[in-house]
N, C-alpha and C positions, 0 to 999 in steps of 0.2 A: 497626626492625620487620621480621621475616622480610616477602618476600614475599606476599600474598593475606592479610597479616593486616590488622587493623582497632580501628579505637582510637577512643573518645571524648573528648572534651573541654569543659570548660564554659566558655566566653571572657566570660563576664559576665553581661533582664526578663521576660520576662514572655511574650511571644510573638516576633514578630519573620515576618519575611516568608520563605518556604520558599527554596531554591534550590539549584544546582550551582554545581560550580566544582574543575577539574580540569587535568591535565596528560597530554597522548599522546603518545608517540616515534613520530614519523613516519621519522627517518634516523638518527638517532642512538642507542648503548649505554650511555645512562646509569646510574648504579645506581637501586636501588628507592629508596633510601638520600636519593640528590639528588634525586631528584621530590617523595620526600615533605619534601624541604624546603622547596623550592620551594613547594611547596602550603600546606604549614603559613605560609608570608609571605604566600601569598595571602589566607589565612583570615585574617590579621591586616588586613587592608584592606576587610575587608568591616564593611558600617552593622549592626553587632548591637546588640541590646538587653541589658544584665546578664540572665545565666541561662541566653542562648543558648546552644543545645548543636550544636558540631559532629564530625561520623563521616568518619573518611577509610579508607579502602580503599586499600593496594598492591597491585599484581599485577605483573609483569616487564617490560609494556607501556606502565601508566597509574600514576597516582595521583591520584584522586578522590575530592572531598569535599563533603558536603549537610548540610545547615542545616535548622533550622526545628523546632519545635514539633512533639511528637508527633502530632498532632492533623493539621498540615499533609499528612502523608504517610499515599497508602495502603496502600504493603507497608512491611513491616520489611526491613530492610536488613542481609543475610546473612555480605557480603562474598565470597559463593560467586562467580567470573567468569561462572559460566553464567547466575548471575540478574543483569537489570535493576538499576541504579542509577537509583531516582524519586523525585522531589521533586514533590510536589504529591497531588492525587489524580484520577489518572486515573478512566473512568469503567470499570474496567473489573473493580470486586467487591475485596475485600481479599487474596482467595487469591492466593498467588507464580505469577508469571509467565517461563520461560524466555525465554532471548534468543533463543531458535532459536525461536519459536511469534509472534513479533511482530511484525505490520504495522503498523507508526505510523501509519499512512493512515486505523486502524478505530480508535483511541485515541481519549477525545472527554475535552476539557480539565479542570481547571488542569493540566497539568504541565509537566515538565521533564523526559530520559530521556538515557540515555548507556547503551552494552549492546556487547558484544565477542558478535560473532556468525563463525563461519569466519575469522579471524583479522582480521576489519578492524572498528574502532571505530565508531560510530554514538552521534553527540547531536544531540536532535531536541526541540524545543518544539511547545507547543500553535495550533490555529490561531490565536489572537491574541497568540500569544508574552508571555502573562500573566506567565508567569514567565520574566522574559530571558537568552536566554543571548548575550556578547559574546566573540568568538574573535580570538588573532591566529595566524598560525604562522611562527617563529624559529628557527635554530638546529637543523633537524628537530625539530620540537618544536611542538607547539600543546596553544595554551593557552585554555582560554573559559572563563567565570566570569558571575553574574549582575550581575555589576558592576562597569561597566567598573574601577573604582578597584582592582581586584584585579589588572587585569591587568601593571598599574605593579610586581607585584614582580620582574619579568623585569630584570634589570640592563641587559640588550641591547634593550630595547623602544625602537624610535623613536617621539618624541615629537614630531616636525613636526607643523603644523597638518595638516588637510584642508580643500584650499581649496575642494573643493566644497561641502563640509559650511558651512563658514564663512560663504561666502556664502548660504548657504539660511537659515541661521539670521538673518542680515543680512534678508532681506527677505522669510523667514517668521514668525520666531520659534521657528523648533524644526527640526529635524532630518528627514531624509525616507530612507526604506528602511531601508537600511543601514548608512545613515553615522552615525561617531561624528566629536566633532573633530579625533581622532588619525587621520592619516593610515592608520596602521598597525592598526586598530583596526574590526573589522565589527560586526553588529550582526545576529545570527540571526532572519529575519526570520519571524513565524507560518508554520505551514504548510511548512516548511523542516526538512530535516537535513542534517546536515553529514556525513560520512564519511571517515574514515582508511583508507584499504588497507591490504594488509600489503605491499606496494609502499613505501610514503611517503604514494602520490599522497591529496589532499585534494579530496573532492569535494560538490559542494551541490548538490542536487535538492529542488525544489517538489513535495509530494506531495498540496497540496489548494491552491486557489485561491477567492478572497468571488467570486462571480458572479451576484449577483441577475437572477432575471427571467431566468434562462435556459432555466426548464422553463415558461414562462408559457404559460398556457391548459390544462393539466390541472385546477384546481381552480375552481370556482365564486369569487364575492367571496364572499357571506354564509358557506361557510363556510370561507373563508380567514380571514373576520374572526375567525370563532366557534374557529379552531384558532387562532391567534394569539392570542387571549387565555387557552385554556385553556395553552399552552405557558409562556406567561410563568406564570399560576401556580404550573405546575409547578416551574416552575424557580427563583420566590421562593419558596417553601415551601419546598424543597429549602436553601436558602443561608440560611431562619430556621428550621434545624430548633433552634439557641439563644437564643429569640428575648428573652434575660431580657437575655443582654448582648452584645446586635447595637444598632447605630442606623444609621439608616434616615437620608438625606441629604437632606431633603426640601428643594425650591426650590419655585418658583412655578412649574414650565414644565413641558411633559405627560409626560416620562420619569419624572420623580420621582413626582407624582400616580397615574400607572399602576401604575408598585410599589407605591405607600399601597394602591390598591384590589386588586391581585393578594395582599399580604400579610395583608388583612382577611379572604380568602377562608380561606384556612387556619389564621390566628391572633384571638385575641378581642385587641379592638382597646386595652382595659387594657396586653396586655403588650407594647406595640407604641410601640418609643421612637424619637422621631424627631428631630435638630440640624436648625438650620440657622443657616450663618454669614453675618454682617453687616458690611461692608467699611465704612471710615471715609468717609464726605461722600458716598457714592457710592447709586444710587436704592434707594431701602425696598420699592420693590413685591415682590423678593422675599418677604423677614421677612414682609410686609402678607400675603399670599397663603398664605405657609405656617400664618402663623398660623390662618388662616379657616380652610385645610382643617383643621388641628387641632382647632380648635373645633366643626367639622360633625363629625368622625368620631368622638372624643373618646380619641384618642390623647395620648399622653406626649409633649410634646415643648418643646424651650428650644431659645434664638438665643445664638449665643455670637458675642459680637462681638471682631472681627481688632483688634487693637489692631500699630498701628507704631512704638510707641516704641520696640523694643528693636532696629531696623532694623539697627544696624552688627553685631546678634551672629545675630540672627535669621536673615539672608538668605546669608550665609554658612556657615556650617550646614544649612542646608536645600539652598544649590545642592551643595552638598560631596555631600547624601547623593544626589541625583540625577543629579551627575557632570556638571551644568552641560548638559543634554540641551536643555533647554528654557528660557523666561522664567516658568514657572509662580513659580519658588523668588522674584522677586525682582518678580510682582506678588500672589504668596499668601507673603509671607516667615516670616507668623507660623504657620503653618499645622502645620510641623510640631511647634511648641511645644503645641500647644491638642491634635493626636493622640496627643500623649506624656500630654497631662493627663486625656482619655477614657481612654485605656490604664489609667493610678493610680486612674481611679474604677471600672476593673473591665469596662468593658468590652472587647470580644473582636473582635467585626467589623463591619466597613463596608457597608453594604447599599449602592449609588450605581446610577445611571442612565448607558448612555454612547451616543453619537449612531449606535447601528449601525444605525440602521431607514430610513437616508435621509441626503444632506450637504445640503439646497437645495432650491430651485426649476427649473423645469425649462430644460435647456440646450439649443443647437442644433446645436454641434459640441466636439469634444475639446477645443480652447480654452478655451470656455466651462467648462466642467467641472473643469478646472483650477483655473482663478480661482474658482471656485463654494466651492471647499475650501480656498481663502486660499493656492495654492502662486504663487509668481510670479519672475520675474527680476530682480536687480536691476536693470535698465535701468527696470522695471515698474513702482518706490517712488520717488517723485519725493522729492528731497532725497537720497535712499542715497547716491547716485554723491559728492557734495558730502565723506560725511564719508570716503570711501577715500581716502588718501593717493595720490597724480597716477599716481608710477611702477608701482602696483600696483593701478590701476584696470583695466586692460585685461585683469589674470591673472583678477581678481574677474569681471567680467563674463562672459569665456570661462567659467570654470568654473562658473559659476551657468548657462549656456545649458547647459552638459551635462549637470549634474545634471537638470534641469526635460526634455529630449529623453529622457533613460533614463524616464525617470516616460511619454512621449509613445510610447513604445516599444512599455512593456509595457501598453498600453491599445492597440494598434493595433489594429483590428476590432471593437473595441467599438462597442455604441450609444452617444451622449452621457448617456444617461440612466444607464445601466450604468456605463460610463468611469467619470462621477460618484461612485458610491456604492464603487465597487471601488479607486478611487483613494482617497477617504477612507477606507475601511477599511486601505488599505495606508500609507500615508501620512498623515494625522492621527492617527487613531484608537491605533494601532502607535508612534505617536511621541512627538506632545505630552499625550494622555491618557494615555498609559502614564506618562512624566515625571511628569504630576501623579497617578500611583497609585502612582508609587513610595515617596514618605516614609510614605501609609497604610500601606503594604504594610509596612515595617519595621517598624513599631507596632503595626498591628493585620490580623487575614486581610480581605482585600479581598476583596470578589462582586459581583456583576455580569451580573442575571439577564440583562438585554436581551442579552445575548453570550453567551447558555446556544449551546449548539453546536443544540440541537433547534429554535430562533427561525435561526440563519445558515441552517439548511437547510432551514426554511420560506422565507427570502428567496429561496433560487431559481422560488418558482413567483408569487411577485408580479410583476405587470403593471410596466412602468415608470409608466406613470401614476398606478400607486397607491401608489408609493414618495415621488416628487416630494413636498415637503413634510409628506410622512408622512400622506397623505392616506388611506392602509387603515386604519395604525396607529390614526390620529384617531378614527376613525368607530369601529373596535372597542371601543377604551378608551371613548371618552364613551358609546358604547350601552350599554357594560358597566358603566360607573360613573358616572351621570347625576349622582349629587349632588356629586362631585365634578370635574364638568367642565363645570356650570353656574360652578360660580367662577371670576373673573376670572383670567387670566394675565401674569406677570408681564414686563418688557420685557429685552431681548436684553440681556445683560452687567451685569443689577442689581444684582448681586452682587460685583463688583468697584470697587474703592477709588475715589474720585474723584481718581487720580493727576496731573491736570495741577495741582489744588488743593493736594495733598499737597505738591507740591513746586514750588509756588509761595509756600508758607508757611516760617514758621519750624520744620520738624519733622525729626526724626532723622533722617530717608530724604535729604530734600534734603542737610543737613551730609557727608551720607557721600557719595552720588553726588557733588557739588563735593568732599572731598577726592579721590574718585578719578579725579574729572578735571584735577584737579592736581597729581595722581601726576609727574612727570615724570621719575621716573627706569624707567617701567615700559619695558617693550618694546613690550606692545601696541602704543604711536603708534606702532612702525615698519609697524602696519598700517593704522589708522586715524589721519585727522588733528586732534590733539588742537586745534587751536582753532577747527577746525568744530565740531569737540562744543561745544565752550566756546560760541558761539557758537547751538548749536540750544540749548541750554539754557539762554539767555539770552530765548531766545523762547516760552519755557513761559507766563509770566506772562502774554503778550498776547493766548497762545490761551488763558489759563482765563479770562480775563475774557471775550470774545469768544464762548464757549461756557460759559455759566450749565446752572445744575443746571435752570430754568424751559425755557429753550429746549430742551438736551435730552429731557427728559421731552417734553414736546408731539411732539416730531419721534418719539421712539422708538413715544407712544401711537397716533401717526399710523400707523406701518412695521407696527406688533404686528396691528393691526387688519387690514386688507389680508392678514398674513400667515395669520392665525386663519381667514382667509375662504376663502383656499384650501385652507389645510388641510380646511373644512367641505365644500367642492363636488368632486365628482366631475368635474367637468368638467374639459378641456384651458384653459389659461389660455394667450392670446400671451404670448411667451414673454420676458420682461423681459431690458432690454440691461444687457453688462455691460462697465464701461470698461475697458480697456488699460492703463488707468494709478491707481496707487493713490497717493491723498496721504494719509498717514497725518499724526496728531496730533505734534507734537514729541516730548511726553514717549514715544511707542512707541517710537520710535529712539532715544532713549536708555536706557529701559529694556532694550533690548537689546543694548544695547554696555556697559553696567554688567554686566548679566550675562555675557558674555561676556570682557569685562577681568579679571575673577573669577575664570573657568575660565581665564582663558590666563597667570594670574598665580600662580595657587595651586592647583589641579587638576593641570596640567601637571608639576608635581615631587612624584614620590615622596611622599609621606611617610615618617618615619621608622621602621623594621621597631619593634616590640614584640615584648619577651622573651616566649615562652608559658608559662604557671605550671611551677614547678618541680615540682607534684606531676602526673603525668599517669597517669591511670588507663586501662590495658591491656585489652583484653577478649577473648575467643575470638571467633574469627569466627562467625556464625552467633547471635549478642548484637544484640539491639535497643536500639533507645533506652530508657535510664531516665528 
């Protein structure tokens, strides 16, 4: 393909998640020729669905390429250098936009962007980097893709762990900033662009930042509340403007509930369909609760319950398509199987709720804050240290204190209240929610009013006090939707599997985790040691007996209550302590070392390149998607 031409292709359903994924010459005179090969291997590595269609672009510099569904995107894509390469849809009208007329700073999300402006390259994501971009640079050469698996076509890619990354996931369960587990391997983080010179040099600049409560005291409460609810309307109208095949994700807990009542405002409640799923032994008051609002509102709505039989094909697959980021894949294993099966019955997108309105209760220093949003050291998870192998306890350690001090860093000056909220939005929220929005995202378009950009920048003029357990939030929504916030709520984590059960029995999940901790020819043990694991997973059975579904519940209905109370009061509560030390349940620690035996066994190598069809259909530049 001459240079600046442009070509499509069909690599196999039906919708499929938007994205970039490209190649820049930072030092290097490669041909247009080798980039777009390069790139066409990358497109082969990415999680499509049959039908997917991808566009790639040459120009003398780059060669880039975007995915997704018509629908996904809101310009057409020219192939002209001077116009924008976007995946998503920006808020900014469907008319074409020059690269010389663009401040990403005024851009307000989904997107994804890449634009050759005065000869230096620029890709930039949305503030919550919805749609991700992950970069490495080789060879003069970088390379970023929406997924990390793409970026394995590099023959020259180093594939070393990241030990800081490793240990966070050790005794977080997910990932933080920018780390992936390749050493070699970033992660674009919201709010970020990245820039090529025409130098070589490669540079990253924050051009917005979550800052709650930093304009506090311009706005009254009453109508903070009253803009905050009409906002989220806005913004769930907007994301059910298909509301025949959207489903709406309803739980028991007040994120979902609030979109049920923000969705009735604009839509009659007939054509308003709403899931919710139901984890094997593990508490009902979800389904209990979703059900009841259904029945008060009189919406569409079924429970589709997780089934784990199919555990040794299910959970692999699923971490495969999220690149092993997270533990979502391998305690929601079926998950992506059950959005593959929404997708065949027609519908299109995921309405969900995510925690940006608040992480917790109230802290009293950056410490607190920390732990408030589950980030810790391994020193911090008592038993961790046990399953690290001796000689390679002290690298773990060290690198788990540095990763957790960069996080201490960039919160310096903070209030704790602030710290709090701005850490879980960079850090949780950016990481393990993202992880678990990614399999929907392949499947079906994913939304996410609470994260409308018009709610983030209301959070600057909320009070810290009215953040702490979402105490504004609270009080707007139940004033605004009494009949649904008279219903009971359901208890923290209802909705997942009752795992110490699961795999204290005779079921698929346990046979697979015991085969793979009988793996002994893996490498992993030369990180972890294999008969500590052996070992905490011999102690599963005596914590599920020990901790009954009875006792739980009483404890959780105990926590729930207390917590519902301060969400209802206005008032400063003393400020609950928080331990230094986390003893987590057996099976979490192993859930997390299965999942990550996983990525470091099968993730880590290539895949094998796929021929791209023999018939390839050509097109002038300045050709949109068909």
């Amino acid at each position: 393909m001459r240079p600046g031409g442009f070509s499509q292709f069909a690599v196999g359903g039906r919708i499929g998640m938007p994205g970039l994924f490209g190649v820049i010459q930072t030092a290097v005179d490669a041909s247009a020729l080798a980039l777009e090969r390069l790139v066409r291997e990358m497109g082969h590595r990415l999680t499509l669905p049959a039908g997917q269609r991808i566009e790639i672009c040459n120009s003398p510099s780059a060669a880039i390429g975007r995915y997704g569904a018509r629908f996904h995107h809101a310009m057409e894509w020219s192939g002209d250098p001077s116009m924008p390469i976007v995946a998503g849809r920006p808020a900014t009208g469907n008319a074409p936009i020059a690269a010389s007329t663009i401040d990403v700073s005024r851009l307000r999300g989904p997107f994804a962007i890449a634009f050759k402006r005065d000869g230096a390259w620029t890709v930039a994501v949305d503030r919550t980097a919805s749609i991700p971009i992950y970069f490495t640079s080789l060879g003069g050469t970088l390379l970023f893709a929406s997924e990390v698996k793409a970026l394995l076509a590099h023959p020259q890619l180093d594939r070393d762990v990241d030990q800081q990354a490793f240990s966070t996931f050790l005794a977080c369960g997910h990932l933080i900033g920018d780390q992936t587990l390749f050493g070699s391997i970033r992660r674009l983080r919201g709010g970020h662009a990245l820039t090529v010179e025409p130098t070589g040099t490669v540079v990253l600049e924050r051009y917005w930042r979550f800052l709650p409560g930093r304009r506090d005291g311009d706005t009254g409460r009453a109508e903070l509340e009253q803009e905050l609810g009409d906002r989220l309307v806005a913004a769930t109208a907007q994301c059910l403007n298909e509301p025949e095949d959207t489903v709406l994700l309803l739980s028991g807990g007040i994120d979902s509930r609030s979109l049920l009542g923000a969705a009735m405002e604009s839509t009659p409640a007939r054509l308003i369909h709403a899931v919710t799923f139901a984890g094997e032994g593990g508490d009902s008051s979800d389904v209990d609760c979703a059900v009841k609002l259904a029945r008060v509102t009189g919406i569409r709505h079924r429970v589709i319950q997780r089934k784990l039989g199919d555990f040794g094909t299910d959970f692999p697959e699923m971490n495969g398509v999220i690149d092993g980021l997270s533990t979502v894949a391998i305690y929601s294993p079926d998950s992506y199987r059950q959005y593959r099966q929404l997708a065949r019955e027609g519908v299109g997108t995921v309405l969900r709720g995510d925690e940006a309105l608040s992480y917790g209760g109230p802290v009293a220093n950056l410490a607190e804050a920390i732990r408030r949003v589950s980030l810790r050291r391994v020193e911090e998870v008592e038993g961790l240290g046990a399953l690290i192998r001796e000689e390679r306890l002290g690298q773990i350690i060290e690198a788990s204190a540095k990763a957790l001090d960069t996080v201490l860093r960039e919160a310096k000056g903070l209030r704790p209240a602030q710290a709090m909220d701005a850490i879980g939005f960079e850090h949780h929220l950016q990481t393990f929610l993202a992880s678990s929005a990614a399999y929907k995202s392949v499947l079906l378009s994913h939304r996410t009013p609470l994260l409308d950009d018009a709610i983030l920048d209301l959070m600057e003029l909320l009070p810290d006090g009215e953040r702490v357990d979402k105490r504004l939030f609270y009080r707007a929504m139940a004033r605004r939707y009494p009949k649904l916030f008279d219903l009971a709520f359901a208890k923290r984590w209802s909705t997942l599997d009752d795992w110490a059960a699961v795999l204290n029995g005779p079921t698929p999940a346990r046979s697979y985790m015991l085969a793979q901790l009988n793996d002994v020819e893996s490498s992993f043990w030369e990180l972890i040691d294999r008969s500590a694991a052996l070992d905490l997973f011999g102690r599963i059975g005596a914590d599920a007996r020990a901790t009954s579904a009875p006792v739980r519940q009483q404890l959780r209905a105990v926590m729930q209550y207390f917590k519902d109370v301060a969400r209802a009061c206005p008032i400063q509560w003393v400020r609950r302590p928080v331990l230094h030390s986390y003893r987590p349940r057996p099976h979490v620690l192993i859930l997390r070392l299965i999942a990550l035996k996983h990525w470091h066994d099968c993730l880590r190598t290539a895949p094998a390149a796929k021929p791209w069809p023999d018939a390839v259909a050509h097109v002038q530049a300045g050709s949109g998607m068909s």
